[in-house]
C-alpha positions in Angstrom: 62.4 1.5 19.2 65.8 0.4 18.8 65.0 -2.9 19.6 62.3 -3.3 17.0 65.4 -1.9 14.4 67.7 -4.5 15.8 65.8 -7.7 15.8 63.8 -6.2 12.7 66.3 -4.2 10.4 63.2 -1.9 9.7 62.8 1.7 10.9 60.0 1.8 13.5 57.6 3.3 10.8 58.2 1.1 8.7 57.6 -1.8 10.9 54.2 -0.3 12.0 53.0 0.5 8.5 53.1 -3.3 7.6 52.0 -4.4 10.7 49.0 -2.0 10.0 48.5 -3.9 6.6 49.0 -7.2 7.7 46.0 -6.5 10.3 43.7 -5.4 7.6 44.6 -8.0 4.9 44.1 -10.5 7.8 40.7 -9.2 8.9 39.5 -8.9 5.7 40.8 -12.2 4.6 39.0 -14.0 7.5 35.7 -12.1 7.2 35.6 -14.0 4.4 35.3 -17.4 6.4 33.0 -18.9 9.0 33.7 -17.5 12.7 34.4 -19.9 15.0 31.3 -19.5 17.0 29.2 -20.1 13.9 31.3 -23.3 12.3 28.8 -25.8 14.2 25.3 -24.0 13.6 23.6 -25.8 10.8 23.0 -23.9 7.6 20.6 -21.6 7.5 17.9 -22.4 4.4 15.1 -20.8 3.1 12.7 -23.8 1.1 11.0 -20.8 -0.6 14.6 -20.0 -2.6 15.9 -23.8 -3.0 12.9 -25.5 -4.9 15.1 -29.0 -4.6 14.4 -29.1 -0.9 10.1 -29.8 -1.9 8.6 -32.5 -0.2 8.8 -35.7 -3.5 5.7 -37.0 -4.1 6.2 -40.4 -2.5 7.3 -43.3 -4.2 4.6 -46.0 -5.0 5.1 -49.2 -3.4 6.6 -51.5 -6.2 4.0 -53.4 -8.4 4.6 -57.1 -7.9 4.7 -58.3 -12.1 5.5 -62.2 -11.5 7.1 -64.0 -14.5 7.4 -62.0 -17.8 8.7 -62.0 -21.4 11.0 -59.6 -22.5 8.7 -58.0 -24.8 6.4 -57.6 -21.8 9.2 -55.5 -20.3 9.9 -53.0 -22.7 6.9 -50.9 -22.0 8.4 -50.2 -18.3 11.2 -48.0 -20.1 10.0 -45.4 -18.1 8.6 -43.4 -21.3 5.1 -43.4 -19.4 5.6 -41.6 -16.0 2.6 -43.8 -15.0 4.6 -47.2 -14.9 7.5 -47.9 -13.3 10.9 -48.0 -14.6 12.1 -51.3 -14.5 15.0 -53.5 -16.0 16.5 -57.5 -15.2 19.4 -58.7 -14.4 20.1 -62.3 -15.0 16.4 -62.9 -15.0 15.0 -61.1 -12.1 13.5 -57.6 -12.9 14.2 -54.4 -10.7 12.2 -52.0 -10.0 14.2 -48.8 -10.4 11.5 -45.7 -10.4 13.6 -43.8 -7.4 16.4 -43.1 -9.4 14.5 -41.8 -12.2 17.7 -39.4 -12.6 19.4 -42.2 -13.2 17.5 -44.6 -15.0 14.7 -42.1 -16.7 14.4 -40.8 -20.0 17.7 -38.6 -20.7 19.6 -40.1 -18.4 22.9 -41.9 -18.7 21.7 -45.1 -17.9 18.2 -45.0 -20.1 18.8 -47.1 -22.5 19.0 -50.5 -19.9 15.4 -50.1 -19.2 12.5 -52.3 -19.7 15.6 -54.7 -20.8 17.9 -57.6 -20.0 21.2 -55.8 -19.5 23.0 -58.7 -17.6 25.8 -58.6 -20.6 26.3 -55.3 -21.2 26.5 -54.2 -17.4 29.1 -57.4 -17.1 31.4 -56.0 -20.0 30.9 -52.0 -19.1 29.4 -52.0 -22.1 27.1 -48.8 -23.5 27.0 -50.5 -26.9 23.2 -51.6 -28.1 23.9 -55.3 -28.7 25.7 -56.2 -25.5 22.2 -55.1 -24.1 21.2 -58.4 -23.5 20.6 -61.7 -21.6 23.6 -63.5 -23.4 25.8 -64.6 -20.5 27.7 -68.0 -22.5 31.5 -66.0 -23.3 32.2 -64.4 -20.7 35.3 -64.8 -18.7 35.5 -65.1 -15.2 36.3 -61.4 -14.5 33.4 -60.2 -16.5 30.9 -62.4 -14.5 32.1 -61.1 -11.2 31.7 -57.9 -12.3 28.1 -58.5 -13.1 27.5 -60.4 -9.9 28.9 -57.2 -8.3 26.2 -55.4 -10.2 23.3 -57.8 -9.1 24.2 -57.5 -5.0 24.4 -53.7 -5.9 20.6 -53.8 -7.0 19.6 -56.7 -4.6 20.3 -54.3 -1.8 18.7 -51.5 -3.3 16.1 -52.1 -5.7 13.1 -54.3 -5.0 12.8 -57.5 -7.0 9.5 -57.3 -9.2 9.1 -60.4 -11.0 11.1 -62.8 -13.3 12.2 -62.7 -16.9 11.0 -65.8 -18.5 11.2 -67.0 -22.6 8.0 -66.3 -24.3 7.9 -70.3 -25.3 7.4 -71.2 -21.3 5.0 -68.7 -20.8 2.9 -70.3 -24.2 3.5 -73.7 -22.9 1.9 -72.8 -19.2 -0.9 -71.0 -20.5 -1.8 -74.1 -23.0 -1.2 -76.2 -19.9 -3.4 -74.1 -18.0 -6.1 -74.2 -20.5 -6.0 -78.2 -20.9 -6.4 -78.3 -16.9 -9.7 -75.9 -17.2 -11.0 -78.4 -19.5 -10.3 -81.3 -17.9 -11.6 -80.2 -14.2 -14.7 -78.9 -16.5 -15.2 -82.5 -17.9 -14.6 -83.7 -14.6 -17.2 -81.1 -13.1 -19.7 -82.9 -15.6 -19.6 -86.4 -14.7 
């Protein structure tokens, strides 16, 4: 006992009263963590309680559109839940229907879809007129940042078609309708 005075400067009760409280405050403290024998068992989860843990209905497999116009694009805003949300970057369209929590209606990046957003994504830009095709004053800086964008959905969105003008896609149609005609006029000789 004198010992535990000398090295201690306390009286023997006192030095067993807080050495009585320093064991409880460090049980109870630790109770409060993971034991060591239960720090590698996964967590134990009950799919009734956590509804985020349901099975997703599975994703579609992308719908293969070809070459578009822009106003052909706007419907895929992903207003109907039937169509898939889509959006282009310098031309080629996206499909981006799995991350509907990004992408869907509400979301922070709605407003991109069913559009051209190949300016506003190279500025940073939420504003409603950079939300467009418009590539021509853009620095250097701003277009790597876009072509950062465009590997980002390359890898991992599938490519869905191609935006085209609405003037090409008049001109092959009327081109395609002069070739009906003339294999029909050939067809009759």
């Amino acid at each position: 006992m004198d010992q535990i005075t000398f090295y201690t400067g306390l009286s023997p009760t006192e030095f067993f009263t807080i050495l009585t409280i320093m064991v409880f405050v460090y049980r109870t403290v630790s109770a409060m963590f993971v034991s060591p024998e239960d720090y590698n068992k996964p967590p134990v989860v009950s799919l009734k309680t956590n509804i985020r843990f349901d099975d997703p209905k599975p994703t579609p497999e992308p719908v293969q559109l070809g070459q578009i116009t822009e106003p052909e694009l706007r419907p895929y805003n992903g207003s109907d839940p039937s169509k898939p949300i889509l959006m282009a970057i310098k031309g080629q369209i996206y499909d981006v229907s799995t991350a509907r929590n990004f992408y869907g209606p509400g979301s922070p990046y709605a407003m991109f879809t069913g559009k051209e957003c190949s300016r506003a994504l190279a500025l940073l830009s939420f504003k409603p007129e950079d939300i467009n095709g418009n590539l021509e004053d853009l620095d250097e800086p701003e277009l790597a940042v876009l072509e950062d964008w465009e590997y980002k959905f390359m890898e991992k969105y599938p490519k869905v078609g191609q935006l085209v003008p609405e003037k090409r896609i008049q001109q092959n149609e009327h081109k395609e309708e002069i070739e009906d005609n003339l294999n029909l006029d050939e067809g009759k000789d």
